[in-house]
C-alpha angles and dihedrals in degrees: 000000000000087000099054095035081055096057088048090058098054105108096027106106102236141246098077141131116254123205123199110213100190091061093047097057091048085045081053111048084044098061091039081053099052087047089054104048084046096048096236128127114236113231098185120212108236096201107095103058091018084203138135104215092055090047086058091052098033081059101034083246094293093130091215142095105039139136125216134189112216127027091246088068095047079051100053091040099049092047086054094057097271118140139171090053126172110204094210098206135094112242149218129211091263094071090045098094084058092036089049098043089049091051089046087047101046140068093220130015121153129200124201119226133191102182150028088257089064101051091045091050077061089039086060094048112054120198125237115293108299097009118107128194106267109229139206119177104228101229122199096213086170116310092094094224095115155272113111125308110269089219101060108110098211105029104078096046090043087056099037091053084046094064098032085060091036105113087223111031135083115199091219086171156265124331121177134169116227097218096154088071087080094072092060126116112205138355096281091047082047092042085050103049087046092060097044088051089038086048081048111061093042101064079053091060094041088059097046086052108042081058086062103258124137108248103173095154128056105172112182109174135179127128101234098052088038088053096045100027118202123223094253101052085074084084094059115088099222145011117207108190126163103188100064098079093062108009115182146208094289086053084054088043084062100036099245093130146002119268080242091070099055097112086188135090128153106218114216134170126225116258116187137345126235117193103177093062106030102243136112123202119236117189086237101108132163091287093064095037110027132220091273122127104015106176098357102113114067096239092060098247131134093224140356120251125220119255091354099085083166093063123090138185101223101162141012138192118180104299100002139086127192115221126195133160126257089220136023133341125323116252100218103197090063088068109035123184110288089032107155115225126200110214126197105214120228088224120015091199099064096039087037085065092050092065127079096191136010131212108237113211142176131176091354108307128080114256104180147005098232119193122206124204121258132202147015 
């Protein structure tokens, strides 16, 4: 595959982000397929890619069901067809006119609150005639980011009184990210963890319920516990992870998914050789790859590359990364000047945002430009 893909690239200038479509697609049914078995809907998470060619395939081009993380994405997305979207951020009054124009636009858009102040900021910005604020209550169930403690024994149910009584607002349920998820080492810690925050959230719904308050959605997401579902989250009644359509070398660090599934590479080209210290240049800097995961993987390196298990990123300036071996000395003329190298990035989100455009394959050849959206 790294061969075809190669002659392909030829005459693409480097670096770029490569997506692999058929990958995708199989990321993508088996997620579809755990939701399924387990009777959840899959709300999944666009932001990682931020595109709209995987959203069509995240959500088997139904346009609907998906969660965003800035308002420039529910933008992009709506304006690309997309609805029933949860904007899975909390909010300030300055994001409330665009807030306010997509509600009024779509059939279904969700915000997530934390707190009284922000029912009573929509309180204060009521929608169009027969349209009402679509609420989710933000619940900590252990990362420590944000949304109220699951174990507080008032908060849920005050807040919950205060949004069934607002004049503008509907409680439609209960939404949480698994972060902690992250820090697993294997399938059983992932399935474990997945069980105690799906355990979580719904004693936070229970509670919310036994007061007398409509709860109809508990959305727990992460990759890692969506990948390797635990027994309890049966009783959810959606996962909304991103990751999963492209996972990444620190997913395969944790064991939430094979080296085989990682959809991404960032293509770069060899730039120079420099004998005397060991090192070659590749024009894959900071900006393609990102900051993201120095020293996290044992050999030292910044990201993994495809079919040279001896080579490792072990620095990077702006446009530039500095390769060296793990072991020996380099063989420069495996890796001429003008070399392409294929590199599996630690975390596809932040490389993912480094990226205007990616190079869509399959089976070798490149099928579509694809343009993410950018901002916020």
């Amino acid at each position: 595959m790294t061969s075809s893909i190669e002659r392909a690239l030829q005459v693409i200038t480097t670096p770029c982000l490569l997506i692999n479509v058929a990958v995708v697609q199989r990321n993508a049914d088996a997620m579809r397929q755990r939701c399924k078995d387990l009777g959840l809907v899959l709300r999944p998470h666009m932001k990682t890619h931020k595109c709209l060619e995987i959203g069509a395939i995240a959500t088997a081009n139904t346009k609907r069901c998906i969660a965003v993380s800035t308002l420039a994405e529910a933008e992009f997305f709506a304006d690309g067809g997309y609805d029933d979207i949860v904007y899975a951020a909390l909010f300030t009054s300055d994001k409330l006119p665009r807030m306010t124009a997509l509600a009024n636009r779509l059939s279904s858009f969700h915000l997530l609150v934390d707190s009284v102040n922000a029912v009573d900021l929509l309180d204060h910005n009521p929608l169009v005639v027969g349209k009402r604020w679509s609420v989710l209550i933000k619940v900590d169930v252990g990362s420590s980011r944000a949304g109220i403690l699951w174990d507080d024994d008032e908060d849920g149910v005050r807040l919950a009184q205060h949004i069934t009584v607002s004049q503008c607002c509907t409680l439609r349920g209960v939404y949480a990210h698994e972060g902690q998820s992250y820090e697993a080492k294997g399938a059983e810690q992932i399935r474990e963890l997945g069980d105690e925050c799906a355990e979580r959230i719904l004693s936070v719904a229970n509670k919310i319920r036994l007061a007398g308050f409509e709860c109809k959605t508990v959305g727990l997401g992460a990759t890692p516990s969506a990948s390797f579902p635990s027994p309890l989250m049966k009783d959810l009644t959606e996962l909304h992870p991103g990751n999963f359509l492209l996972y990444d070398v620190m997913q395969t660090m944790i064991a939430s998914c094979q080296p085989e599934d990682v959809a991404v590479r960032v293509a770069s080209r060899v730039i120079g050789h420099y004998p005397h210290r060991n090192q070659l240049l590749i024009d894959a800097g900071w900006t393609a790859m990102s900051l993201d995961g120095k020293g996290a993987l044992p050999n030292g390196s910044f990201c993994l590359f495809e079919d040279e298990p001896n080579l490792r990123l072990m620095k990077m300036t702006q446009e530039v990364g500095y390769v060296e071996p793990r072991k020996g000395k380099l063989n420069y003329d495996n890796y001429p000047v003008g070399k392409i190298l294929l590199l599996l990035p630690y975390h596809s989100c932040a490389t993912a945002c480094m990226h205007r455009r990616y190079i869509a394959h399959d089976n070798g050849a490149i099928v579509g430009l694809w343009t993410p959206c950018s901002g916020w």
